[in-house]
Structures are given as C-alpha cells and as structure tokens.
Phi, psi and omega in degrees: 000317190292350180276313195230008155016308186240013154300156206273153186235332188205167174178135178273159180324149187279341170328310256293314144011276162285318183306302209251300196119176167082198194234211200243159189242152153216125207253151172273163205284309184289323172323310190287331149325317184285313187319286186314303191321279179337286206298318175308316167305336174310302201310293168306326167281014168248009193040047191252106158207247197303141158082332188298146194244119190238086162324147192198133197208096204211116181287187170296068176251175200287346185288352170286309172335279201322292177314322167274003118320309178264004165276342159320332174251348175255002201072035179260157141280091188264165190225115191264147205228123178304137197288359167309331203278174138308169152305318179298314163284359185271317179314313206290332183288308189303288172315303190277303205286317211053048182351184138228012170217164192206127163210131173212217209234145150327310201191145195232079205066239196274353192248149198245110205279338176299314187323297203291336175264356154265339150298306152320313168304002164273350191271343175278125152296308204287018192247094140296357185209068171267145172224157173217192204216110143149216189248201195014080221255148172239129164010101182096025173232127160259121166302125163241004148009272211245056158291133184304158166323095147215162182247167192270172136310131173275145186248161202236122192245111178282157183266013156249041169291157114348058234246326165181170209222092204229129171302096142006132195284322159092005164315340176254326186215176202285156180273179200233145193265171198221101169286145183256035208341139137012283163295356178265328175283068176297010197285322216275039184190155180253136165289119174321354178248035139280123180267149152334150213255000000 
C-alpha cells in the first residue's frame, strides 16, 4: 500500500446494483485503509475486539474485503454466512456461535436481510450489535456507510488467533464451522513473489 496508495485494491461486482443497491465502487489500496480503520474503530466502541465473534451475511462487494481487514486489526472473528439463508439457517447458526455483531446489507437482492437479522436478534442476547450497508436500514441497524473518520487502537494479533470461522453447506445435517487461523488469510498480504503493481 505504502508504494501505490492509489492503485485500485478492491471492486465490486458490475452488478452491484441490482444485488445491494448503490452504485459499483472501485476503492484504492488508501481508500480501502480508511475504509478498514472506520469499520475497526466501530468495532471497538462497540466493545467487538480480541475473540469477539461477528456473523456476516454480505455479497462479494468491497465492504466484505474492508470488514475482514478490520477484524484482522482487532481480533474479532468473523463467521461470514451464505447470503442464501434464512431465518431458519440462520437461527441454528446464531444459537451455535453466539455472535455479539451481526453485519449485512438492507437488502441482498429481493430479500431483506437487516429486517430479517433484527428479528432474530431478540432471541440472542448476546448478539448487541447489528449494522448494516445500503439504504432503508430499519430500527435497530447502526448505518456503516458514512462512519466519522477514525483508527482503531492498536492491537496485538497472534498469527494463530483465530480469524474465522466458515461453514459447511448443511445439506444433509446441520452445517458444521471450519476455524480459521490468522496464517491462513494469506488474502491480508501480497505474497513476495508477486511484484508490486
């Protein structure tokens, strides 16, 4: 980043549109940095850090990049969820991790998923924090759009912390979580035999 600042680091689907709403983004290595910091700085005023475990139910757009980038600086966990599911996979899924955040989009195509993760949030308690990305956000979603300007505290991330937690398709039986070490995201690096762009 510090080389290219202002080479593009993420972009969304030409879709993006129809899937989200909004319009398709393409963010620079410092844009997606700013990016992160906010969402990380959320995280911590939200007291979401070392361990905190965060459900994610997001398509490939760049705010997913940015979101696995700030739990990379804070130490959360995120367990990202196919955006197919429901209330029903979602409940069984809730009940087992015990989230204490939840982040998805107003709406993922025809279906409206904040709606659908702030109903279910009563049944969790420990689930304190849902937010979400796009427009008609409904009562009891924190908008992350437009987060003020901030850097996280810095944290200290062992590379065998935990980093996520990813599921099994549950076609036959309930799905089953896959932990995800630190060392495992090589996406959160350029591997040295790649040159600089």
């Amino acid at each position: 980043m510090a080389l290219h600042p202002e080479t593009v680091a993420v972009t969304d689907p030409p879709d993006r549109t129809e899937v989200t709403g909004g319009e398709a983004q393409k963010l620079s290595y410092r844009e997606l940095d700013r990016l992160t910091d906010r969402l990380a700085a959320f995280f911590q005023a939200r007291g979401i850090g070392s361990g905190s475990i965060v459900g994610v139910q997001l398509p490939n757009v760049v705010e997913l990049a940015a979101i696995y980038l700030a739990a990379s600086r804070t130490g959360a966990v995120l367990t990202p969820m196919p955006v197919q599911y429901r209330e029903y996979e979602l409940s069984q899924l809730l009940d087992f991790i015990e989230p204490v955040a939840f982040i998805t989009a107003g709406r993922i195509g025809d279906h409206r998923h904040a709606d659908m993760v702030v109903k279910l949030a009563d049944s969790f308690p420990a689930l304190h924090t849902v937010g979400g990305f796009g427009e008609d956000l409904p009562s009891g979603v924190v908008p992350l759009d437009d987060l003020p300007d901030g850097a996280p505290a810095s944290v200290t991330v062992d590379a065998n912390d935990m980093l996520t937690i990813c599921w099994t398709s549950g076609t036959e039986v309930a799905p089953k979580g896959c932990r995800a070490a630190t060392t495992s995201g090589s996406f959160l690096r350029t591997p040295p035999w790649i040159p600089p762009a």
